[in-house]
C-alpha positions as CSV (number, residue, x, y, z in Angstrom):
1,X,48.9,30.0,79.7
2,X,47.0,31.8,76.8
3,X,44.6,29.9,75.0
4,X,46.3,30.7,71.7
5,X,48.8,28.9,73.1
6,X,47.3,26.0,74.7
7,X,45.6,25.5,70.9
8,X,49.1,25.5,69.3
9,X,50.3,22.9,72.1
10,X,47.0,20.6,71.2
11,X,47.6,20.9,67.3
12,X,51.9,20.5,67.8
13,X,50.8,17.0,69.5
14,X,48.4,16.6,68.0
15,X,50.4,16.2,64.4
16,X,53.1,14.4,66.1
17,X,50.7,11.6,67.2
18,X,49.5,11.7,63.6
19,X,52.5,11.8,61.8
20,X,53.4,8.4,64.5
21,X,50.5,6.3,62.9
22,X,51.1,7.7,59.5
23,X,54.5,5.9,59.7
24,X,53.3,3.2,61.7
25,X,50.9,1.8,58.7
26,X,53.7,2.6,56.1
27,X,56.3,0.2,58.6
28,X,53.6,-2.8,58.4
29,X,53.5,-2.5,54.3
30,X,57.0,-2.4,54.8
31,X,57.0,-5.0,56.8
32,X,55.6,-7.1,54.5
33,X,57.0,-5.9,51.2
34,X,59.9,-5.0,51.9
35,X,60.9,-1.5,51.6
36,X,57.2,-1.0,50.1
37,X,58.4,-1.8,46.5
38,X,57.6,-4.7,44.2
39,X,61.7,-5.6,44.3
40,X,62.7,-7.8,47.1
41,X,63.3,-6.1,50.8
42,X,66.1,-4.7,51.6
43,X,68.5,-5.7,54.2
44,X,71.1,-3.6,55.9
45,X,74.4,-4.3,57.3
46,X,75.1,-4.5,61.0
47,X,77.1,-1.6,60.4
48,X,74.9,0.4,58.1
49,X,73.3,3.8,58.8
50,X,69.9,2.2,58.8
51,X,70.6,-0.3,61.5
52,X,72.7,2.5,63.3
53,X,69.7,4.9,63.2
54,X,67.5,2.0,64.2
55,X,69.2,1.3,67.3
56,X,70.7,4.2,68.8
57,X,67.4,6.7,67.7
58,X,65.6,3.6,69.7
59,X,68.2,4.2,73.2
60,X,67.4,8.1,72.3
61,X,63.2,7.9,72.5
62,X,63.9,5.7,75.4
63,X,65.5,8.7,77.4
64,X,62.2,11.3,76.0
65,X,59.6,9.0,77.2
66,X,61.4,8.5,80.9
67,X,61.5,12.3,81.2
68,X,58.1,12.8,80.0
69,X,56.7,10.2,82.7
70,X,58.8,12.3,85.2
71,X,57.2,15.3,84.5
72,X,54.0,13.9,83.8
73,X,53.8,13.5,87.8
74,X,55.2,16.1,89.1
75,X,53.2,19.1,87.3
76,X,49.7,19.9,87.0
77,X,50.3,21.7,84.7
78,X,47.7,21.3,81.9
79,X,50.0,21.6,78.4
80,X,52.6,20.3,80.0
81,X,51.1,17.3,81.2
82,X,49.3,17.3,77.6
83,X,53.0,17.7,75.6
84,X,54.8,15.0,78.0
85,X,51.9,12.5,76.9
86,X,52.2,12.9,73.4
87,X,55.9,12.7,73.9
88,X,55.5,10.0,75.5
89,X,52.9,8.1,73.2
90,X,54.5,9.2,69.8
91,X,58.3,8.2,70.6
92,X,57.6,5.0,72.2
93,X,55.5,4.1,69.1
94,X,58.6,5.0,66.8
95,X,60.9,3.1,69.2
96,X,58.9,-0.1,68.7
97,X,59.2,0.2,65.2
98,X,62.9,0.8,65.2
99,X,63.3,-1.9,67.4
100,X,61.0,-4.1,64.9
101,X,63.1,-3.3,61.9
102,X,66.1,-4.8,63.6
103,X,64.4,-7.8,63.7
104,X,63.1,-8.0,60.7
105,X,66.5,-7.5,59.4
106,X,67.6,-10.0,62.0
107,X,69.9,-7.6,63.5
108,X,71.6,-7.0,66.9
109,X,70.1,-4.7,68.9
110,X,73.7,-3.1,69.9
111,X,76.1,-2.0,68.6
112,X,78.9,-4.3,66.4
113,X,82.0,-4.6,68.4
114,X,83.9,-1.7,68.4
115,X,81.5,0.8,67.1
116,X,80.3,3.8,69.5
117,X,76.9,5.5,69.5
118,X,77.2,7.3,66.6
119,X,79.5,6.0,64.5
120,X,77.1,5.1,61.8
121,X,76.7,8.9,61.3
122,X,80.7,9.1,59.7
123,X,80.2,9.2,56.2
124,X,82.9,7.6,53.4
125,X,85.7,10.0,53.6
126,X,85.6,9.7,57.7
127,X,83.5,12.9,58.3
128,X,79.7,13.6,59.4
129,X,76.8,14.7,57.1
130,X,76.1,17.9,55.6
131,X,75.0,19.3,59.0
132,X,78.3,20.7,60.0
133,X,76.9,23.0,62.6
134,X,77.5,22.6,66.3
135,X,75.1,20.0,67.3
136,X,77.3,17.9,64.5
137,X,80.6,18.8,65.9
138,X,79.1,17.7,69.6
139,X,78.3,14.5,67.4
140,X,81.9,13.8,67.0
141,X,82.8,14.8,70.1
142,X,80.6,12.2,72.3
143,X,81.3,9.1,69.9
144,X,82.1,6.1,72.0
145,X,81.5,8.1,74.8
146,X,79.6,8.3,78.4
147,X,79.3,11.8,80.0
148,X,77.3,10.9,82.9
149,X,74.7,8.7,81.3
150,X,74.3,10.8,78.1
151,X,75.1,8.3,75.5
152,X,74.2,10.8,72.4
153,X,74.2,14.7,71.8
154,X,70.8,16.0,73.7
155,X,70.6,13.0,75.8
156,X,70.1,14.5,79.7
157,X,72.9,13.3,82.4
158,X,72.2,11.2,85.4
159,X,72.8,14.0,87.4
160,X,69.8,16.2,85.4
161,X,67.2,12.9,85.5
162,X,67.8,13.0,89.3
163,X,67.2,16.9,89.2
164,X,64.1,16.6,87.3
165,X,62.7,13.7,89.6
166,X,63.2,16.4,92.3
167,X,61.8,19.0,90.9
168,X,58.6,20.2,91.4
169,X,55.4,22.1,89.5
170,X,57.0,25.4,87.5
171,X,60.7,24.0,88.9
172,X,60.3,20.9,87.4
173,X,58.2,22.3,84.2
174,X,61.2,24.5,83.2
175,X,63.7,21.6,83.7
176,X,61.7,19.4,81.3
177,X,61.0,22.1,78.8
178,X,64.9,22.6,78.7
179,X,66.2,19.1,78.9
180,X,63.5,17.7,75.7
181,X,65.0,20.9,73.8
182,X,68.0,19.6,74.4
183,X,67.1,16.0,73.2
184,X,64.8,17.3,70.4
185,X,67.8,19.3,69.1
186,X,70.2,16.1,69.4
187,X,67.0,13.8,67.4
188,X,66.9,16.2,64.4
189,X,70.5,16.2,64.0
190,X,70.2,12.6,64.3
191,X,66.9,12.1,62.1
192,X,69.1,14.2,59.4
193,X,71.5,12.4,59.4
194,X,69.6,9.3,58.5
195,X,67.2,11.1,56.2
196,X,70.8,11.9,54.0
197,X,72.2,8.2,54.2
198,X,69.6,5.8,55.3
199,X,68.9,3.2,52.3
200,X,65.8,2.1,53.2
201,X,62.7,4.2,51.8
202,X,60.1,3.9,54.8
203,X,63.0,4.1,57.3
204,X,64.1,7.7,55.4
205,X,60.4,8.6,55.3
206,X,60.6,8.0,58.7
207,X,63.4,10.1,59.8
208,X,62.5,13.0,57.5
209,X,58.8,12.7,59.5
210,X,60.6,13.0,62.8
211,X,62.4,16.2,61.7
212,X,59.0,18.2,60.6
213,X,57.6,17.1,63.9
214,X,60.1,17.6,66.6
215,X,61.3,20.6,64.7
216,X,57.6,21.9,65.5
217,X,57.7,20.9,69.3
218,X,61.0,23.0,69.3
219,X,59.0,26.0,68.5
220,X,56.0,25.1,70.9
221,X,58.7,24.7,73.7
222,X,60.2,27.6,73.2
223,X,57.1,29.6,73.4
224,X,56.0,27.4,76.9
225,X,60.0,28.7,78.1
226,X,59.0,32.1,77.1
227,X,55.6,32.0,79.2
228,X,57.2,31.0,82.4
229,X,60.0,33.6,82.0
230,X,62.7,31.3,81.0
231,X,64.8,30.0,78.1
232,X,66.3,27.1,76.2
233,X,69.6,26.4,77.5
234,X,72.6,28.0,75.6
């Protein structure tokens, strides 16, 4: 791989780890203050976009920091060994606060009865948010649904985490590179979505971080595709 691009793989990750602990010391003065204002801390509804974010963005990072441990051992791959940390290191940190804000909230950590992955995402007059594109429609498609293990849009099948704990060096480097496109794409749409109806400040602040920096990795990943003569997935 070029070194231009093994410096833009060390500064993508390198921001993505940052923008982690940025959030991470804004979710402890949230933690104690509330939403980080003087007035007294919000608390969503089971139902709400915040706790629906919370908990199914948490099932989501869960999935990216599987694969990256996958492909963590079965490359040698320098930058991809490098990306699949950070991965790794940054999403697992989010998950954890996610996961904290539902109890701090004092909040299941599923789903109300009868409500899907996703369902938090349906706005008052029954349809998504402004991001009508395909990943949205995909969205709708998948609510309250299991293809295969993928619980929400991006999220990789059984069938394709058996495939990528197969795999092997350039194999397996592809597969990953395709797959956390895949699951990036699905976590913006996601992160948007929250960022638009989320009511808590840090937990907005949050979402809008994750977009700038998985919006980035996109970019990186493309360009790693590109270098070993291959693509994102259509």
């Amino acid at each position: 791989m070029s070194a231009a691009l093994t410096r833009r793989t060390r500064w993508a990750v390198g921001s993505a780890v940052a923008v982690a602990l940025l959030f991470a010391g804004a979710a402890t003065v949230a933690s104690a203050r509330g939403d980080g204002a003087a007035s007294a801390p919000l608390t969503p509804a089971a139902d709400s976009a915040d706790a629906g974010f919370a908990r199914d963005m948490a099932v989501h990072h869960q999935q990216a920091v599987e694969m990256s441990f996958l492909v963590r051992d079965t490359t040698d791959d320098e930058d991809v060994r490098r990306l699949a940390y950070d991965i790794a290191n940054t999403q697992a940190n989010q998950r954890g606060m996610l996961l904290g804000w539902l109890d701090l909230w004092e909040l299941p950590k599923t789903a109300p009865e009868g409500q899907g992955p996703m369902a938090w995402m349906a706005d008052a007059h029954g349809g998504h948010s402004g991001h009508s594109g395909h990943d949205m429609q995909d969205m709708k498609g998948m609510e309250g649904m299991d293809h295969d293990g993928a619980l929400m849009p991006g999220m990789a099948t059984r069938t394709e985490l058996e495939r990528l704990r197969k795999a092997r060096g350039k194999q397996a480097e592809i597969l990953f590179l395709q797959l956390m496109t895949d699951h990036h794409k699905g976590g913006v749409a996601m992160a948007r979505g929250c960022a638009e109806q989320c009511a808590v400040a840090v937990e907005g602040r949050l979402a809008r971080g994750m977009v700038e920096a998985q919006q980035s990795e996109l970019d990186l990943m493309a360009d790693m595709l590109t270098a070993r003569g291959a693509a994102p997935r259509p």
